[in-house]
C-alpha positions as CSV (number, residue, x, y, z in Angstrom):
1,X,-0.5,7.2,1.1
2,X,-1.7,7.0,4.6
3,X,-3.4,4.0,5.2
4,X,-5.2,4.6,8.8
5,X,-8.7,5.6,7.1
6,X,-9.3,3.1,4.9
7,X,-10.0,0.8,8.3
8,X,-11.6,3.0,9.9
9,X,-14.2,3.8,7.1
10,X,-14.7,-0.4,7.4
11,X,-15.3,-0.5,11.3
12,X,-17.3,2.6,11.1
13,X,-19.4,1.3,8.7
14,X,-19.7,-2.8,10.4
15,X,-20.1,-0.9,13.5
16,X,-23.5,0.9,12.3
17,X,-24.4,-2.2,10.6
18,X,-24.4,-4.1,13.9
19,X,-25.8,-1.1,15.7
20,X,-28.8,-1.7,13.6
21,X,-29.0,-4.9,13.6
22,X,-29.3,-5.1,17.2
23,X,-31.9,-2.9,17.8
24,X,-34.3,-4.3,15.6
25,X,-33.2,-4.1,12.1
26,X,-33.5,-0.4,11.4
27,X,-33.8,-0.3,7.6
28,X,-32.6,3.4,6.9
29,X,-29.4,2.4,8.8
30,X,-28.9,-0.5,6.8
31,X,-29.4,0.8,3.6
32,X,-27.0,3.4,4.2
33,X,-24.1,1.2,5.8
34,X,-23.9,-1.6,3.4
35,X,-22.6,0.0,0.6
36,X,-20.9,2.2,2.2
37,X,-19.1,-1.5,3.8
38,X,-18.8,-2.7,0.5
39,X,-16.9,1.1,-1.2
40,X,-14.8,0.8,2.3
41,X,-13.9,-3.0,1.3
42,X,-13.0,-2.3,-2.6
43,X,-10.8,1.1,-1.0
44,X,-9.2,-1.5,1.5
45,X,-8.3,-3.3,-1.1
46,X,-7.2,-0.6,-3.2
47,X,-4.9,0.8,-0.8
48,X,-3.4,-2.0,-0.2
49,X,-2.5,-2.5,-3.8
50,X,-1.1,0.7,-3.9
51,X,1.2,-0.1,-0.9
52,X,2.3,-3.1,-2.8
53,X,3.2,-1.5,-5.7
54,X,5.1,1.4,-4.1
55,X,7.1,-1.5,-1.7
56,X,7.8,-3.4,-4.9
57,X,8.6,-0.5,-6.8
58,X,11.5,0.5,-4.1
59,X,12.9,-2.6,-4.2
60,X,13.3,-3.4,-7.6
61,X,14.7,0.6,-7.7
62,X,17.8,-0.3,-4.9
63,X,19.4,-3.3,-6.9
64,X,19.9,-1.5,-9.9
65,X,21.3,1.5,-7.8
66,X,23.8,-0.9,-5.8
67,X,24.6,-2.5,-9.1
68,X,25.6,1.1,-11.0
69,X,27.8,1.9,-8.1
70,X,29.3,-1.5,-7.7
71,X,30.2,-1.3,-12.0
72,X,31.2,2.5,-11.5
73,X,33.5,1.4,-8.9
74,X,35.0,-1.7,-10.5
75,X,35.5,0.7,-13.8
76,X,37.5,3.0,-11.1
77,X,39.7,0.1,-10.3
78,X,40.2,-0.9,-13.6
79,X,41.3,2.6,-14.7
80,X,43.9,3.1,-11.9
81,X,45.5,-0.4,-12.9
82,X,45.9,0.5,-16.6
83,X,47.6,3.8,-15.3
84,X,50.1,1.6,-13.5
85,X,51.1,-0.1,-16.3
């Protein structure tokens, strides 16, 4: 997931806002940008859910992957000192 739009949609949109704002409170700008500040807010957040939950994902993934090789390898050991015996 690339993140890069998701902040950009939010400055493009609080960039209009102020644009607006500042030369005297043009109402079709405003109605406009808003929402579309607020949609850019809740996909800001929702992206960065996302992110959170594919980081979170990978690292409970890599324990359990170090773990199966560390028990696959201990099983090795054991097997080569029963054969000794």
């Amino acid at each position: 997931l690339n993140p890069s739009p998701f902040p950009m949609q939010t400055g493009n949109c609080l960039g209009w806002i102020v644009y607006a704002y500042y030369t005297g409170c043009d109402p079709f700008l405003l109605a406009s940008n808003i929402p579309g500040l607020i949609v850019s807010l809740w996909l800001n957040s929702g992206a960065a859910k996302l992110q959170y939950l594919e980081g979170a994902t990978q690292r409970m993934q890599q324990p359990s992957a170090d773990v199966a090789a560390h028990s696959t390898s201990n099983n090795n050991n054991n097997n080569n000192n029963n054969e000794e015996a």
